[in-house]
Short mmCIF file of the C-alpha atoms (twelve columns), coordinates in Angstrom:
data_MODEL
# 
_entry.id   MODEL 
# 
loop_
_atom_site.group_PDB 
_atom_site.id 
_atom_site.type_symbol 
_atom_site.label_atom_id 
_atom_site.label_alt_id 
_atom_site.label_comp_id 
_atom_site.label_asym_id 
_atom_site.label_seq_id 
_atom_site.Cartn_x 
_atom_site.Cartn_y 
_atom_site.Cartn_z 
_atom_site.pdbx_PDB_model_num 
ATOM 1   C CA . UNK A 1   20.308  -60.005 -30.353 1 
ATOM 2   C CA . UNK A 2   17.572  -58.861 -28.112 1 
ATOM 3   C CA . UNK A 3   17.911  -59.016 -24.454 1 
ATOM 4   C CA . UNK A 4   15.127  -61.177 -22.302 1 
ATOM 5   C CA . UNK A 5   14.535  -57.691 -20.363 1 
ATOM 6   C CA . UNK A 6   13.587  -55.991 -23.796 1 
ATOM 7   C CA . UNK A 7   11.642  -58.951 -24.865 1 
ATOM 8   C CA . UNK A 8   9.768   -59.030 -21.553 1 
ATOM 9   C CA . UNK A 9   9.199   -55.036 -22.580 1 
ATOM 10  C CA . UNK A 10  8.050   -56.061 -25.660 1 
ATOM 11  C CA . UNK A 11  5.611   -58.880 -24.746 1 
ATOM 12  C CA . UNK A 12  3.744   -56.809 -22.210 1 
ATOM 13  C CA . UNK A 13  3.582   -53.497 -25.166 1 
ATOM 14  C CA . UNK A 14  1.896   -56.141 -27.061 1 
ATOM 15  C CA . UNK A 15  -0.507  -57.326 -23.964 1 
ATOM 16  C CA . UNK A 16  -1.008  -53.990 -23.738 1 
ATOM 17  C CA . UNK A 17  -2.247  -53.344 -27.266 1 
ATOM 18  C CA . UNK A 18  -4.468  -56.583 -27.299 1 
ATOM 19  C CA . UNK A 19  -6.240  -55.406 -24.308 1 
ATOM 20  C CA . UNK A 20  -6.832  -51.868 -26.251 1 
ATOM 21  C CA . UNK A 21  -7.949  -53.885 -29.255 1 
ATOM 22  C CA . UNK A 22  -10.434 -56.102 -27.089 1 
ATOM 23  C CA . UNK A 23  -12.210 -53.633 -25.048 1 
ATOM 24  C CA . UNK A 24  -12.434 -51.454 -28.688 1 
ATOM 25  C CA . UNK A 25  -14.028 -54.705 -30.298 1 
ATOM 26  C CA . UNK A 26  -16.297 -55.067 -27.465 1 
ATOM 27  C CA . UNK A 27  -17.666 -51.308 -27.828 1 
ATOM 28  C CA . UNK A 28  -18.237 -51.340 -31.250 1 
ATOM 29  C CA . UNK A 29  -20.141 -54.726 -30.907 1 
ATOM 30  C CA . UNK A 30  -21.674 -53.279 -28.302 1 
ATOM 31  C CA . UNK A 31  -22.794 -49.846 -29.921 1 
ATOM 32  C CA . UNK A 32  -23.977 -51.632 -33.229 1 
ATOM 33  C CA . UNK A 33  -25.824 -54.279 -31.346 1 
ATOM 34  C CA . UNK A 34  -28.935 -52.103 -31.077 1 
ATOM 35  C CA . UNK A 35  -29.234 -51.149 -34.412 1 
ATOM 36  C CA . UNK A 36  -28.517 -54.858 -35.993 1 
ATOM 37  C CA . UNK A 37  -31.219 -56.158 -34.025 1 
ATOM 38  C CA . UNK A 38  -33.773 -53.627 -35.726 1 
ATOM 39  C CA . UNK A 39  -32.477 -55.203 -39.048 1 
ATOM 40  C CA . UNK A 40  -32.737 -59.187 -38.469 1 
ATOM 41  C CA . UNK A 41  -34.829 -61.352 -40.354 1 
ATOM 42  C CA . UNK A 42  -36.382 -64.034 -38.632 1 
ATOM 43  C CA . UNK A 43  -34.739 -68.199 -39.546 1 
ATOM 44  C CA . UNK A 44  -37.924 -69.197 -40.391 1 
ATOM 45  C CA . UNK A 45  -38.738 -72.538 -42.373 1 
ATOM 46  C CA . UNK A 46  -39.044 -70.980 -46.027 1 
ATOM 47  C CA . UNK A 47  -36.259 -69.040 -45.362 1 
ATOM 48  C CA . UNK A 48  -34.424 -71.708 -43.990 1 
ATOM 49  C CA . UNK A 49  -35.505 -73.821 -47.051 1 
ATOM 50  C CA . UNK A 50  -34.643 -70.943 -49.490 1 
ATOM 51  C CA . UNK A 51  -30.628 -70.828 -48.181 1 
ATOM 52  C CA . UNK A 52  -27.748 -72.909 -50.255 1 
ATOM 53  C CA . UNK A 53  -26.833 -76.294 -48.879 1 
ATOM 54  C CA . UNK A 54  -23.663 -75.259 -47.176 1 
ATOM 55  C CA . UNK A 55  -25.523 -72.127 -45.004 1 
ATOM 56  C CA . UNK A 56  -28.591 -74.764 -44.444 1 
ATOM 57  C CA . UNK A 57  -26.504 -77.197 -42.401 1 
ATOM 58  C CA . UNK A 58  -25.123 -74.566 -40.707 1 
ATOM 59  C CA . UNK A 59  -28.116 -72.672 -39.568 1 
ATOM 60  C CA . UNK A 60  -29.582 -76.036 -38.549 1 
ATOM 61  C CA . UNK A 61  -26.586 -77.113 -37.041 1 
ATOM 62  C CA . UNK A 62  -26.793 -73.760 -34.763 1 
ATOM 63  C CA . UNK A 63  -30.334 -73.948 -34.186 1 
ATOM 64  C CA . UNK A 64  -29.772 -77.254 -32.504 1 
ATOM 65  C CA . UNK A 65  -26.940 -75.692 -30.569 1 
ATOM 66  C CA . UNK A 66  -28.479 -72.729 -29.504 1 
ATOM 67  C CA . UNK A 67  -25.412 -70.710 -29.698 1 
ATOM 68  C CA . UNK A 68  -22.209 -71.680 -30.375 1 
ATOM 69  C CA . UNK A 69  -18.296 -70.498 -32.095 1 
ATOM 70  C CA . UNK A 70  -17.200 -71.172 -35.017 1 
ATOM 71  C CA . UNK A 71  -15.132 -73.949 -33.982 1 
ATOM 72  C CA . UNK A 72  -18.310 -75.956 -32.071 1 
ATOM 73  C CA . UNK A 73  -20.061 -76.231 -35.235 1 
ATOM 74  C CA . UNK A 74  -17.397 -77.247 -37.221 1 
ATOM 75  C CA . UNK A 75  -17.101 -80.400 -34.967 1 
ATOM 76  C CA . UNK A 76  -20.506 -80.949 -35.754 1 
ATOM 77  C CA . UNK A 77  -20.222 -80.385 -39.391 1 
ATOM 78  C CA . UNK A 78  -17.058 -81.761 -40.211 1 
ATOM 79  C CA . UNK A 79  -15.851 -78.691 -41.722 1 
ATOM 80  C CA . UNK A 80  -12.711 -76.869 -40.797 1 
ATOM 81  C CA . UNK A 81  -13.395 -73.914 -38.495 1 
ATOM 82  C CA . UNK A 82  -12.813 -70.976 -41.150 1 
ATOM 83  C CA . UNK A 83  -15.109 -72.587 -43.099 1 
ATOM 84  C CA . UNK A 84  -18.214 -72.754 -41.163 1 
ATOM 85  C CA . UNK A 85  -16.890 -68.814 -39.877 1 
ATOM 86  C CA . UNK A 86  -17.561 -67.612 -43.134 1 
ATOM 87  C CA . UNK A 87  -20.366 -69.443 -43.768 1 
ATOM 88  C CA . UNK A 88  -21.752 -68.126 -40.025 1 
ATOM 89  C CA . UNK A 89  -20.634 -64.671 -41.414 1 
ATOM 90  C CA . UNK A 90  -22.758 -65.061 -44.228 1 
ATOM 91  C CA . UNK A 91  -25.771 -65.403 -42.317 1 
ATOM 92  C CA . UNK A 92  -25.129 -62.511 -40.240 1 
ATOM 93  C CA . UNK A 93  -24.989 -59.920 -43.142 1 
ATOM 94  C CA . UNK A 94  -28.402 -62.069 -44.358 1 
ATOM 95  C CA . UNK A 95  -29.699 -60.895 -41.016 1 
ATOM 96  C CA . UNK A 96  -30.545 -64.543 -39.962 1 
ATOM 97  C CA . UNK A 97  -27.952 -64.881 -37.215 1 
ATOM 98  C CA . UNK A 98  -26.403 -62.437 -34.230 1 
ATOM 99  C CA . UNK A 99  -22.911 -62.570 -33.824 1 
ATOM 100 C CA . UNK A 100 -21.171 -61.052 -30.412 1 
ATOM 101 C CA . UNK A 101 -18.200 -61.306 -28.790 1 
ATOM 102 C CA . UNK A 102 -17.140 -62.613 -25.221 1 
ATOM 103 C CA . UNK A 103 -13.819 -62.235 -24.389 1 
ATOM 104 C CA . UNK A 104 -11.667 -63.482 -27.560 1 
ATOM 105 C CA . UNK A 105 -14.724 -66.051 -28.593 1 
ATOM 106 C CA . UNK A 106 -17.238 -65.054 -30.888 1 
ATOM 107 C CA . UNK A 107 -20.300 -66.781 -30.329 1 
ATOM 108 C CA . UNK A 108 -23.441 -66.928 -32.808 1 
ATOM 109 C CA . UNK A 109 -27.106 -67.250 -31.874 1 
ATOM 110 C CA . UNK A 110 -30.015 -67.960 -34.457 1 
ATOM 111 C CA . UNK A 111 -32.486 -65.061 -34.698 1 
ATOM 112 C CA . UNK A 112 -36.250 -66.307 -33.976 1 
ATOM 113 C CA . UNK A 113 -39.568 -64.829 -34.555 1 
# 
């Protein structure tokens, strides 16, 4: 059985580590944030048109939000959270959408001409 003095050694080793893993996070988003701007597309209307349904609603949805997680879209879209992340994901590799981090929230923005 562990002790509460070892678990309270164990719970700030693990603070510890997701502290290391946040500020790492935050460089690399910050380091590639230069370089993925160079590469956006712009959300235009044809292009907007041209997407599925399910990325559509989504890049509307955040276009009326301005920026927004994950999770605030999904209230709008009545989609579970992971769902709309992917979908959000999706758009960022299609260079429509800029994802960066703030704190432990990862907030999207739509990309405009």
């Amino acid at each position: 059985m562990v002790s509460e003095v070892e678990m309270n050694n164990i719970l700030v080793a693990l603070n510890e580590i997701n502290d290391k893993l946040d500020r790492l996070l935050f460089q690399q988003d910050s380091s590639s944030h230069v370089s993925q701007e160079d590469d956006l597309n712009e959300l235009d209307v044809m292009t907007l048109l041209s997407l599925p349904d399910h990325l559509r609603t989504t890049a509307t949805v955040l276009f009326e939000m301005g920026t927004a997680t994950a999770a605030q879209i999904s209230e709008k879209t009545s989609k579970e959270r992971a769902v709309e992340s992917n979908y959000l994901n999706q758009l960022v590799r299609m260079g429509h959408v800029h994802k960066y981090r703030n704190g432990r929230k990862v907030f999207f923005t739509v990309q405009l001409a």
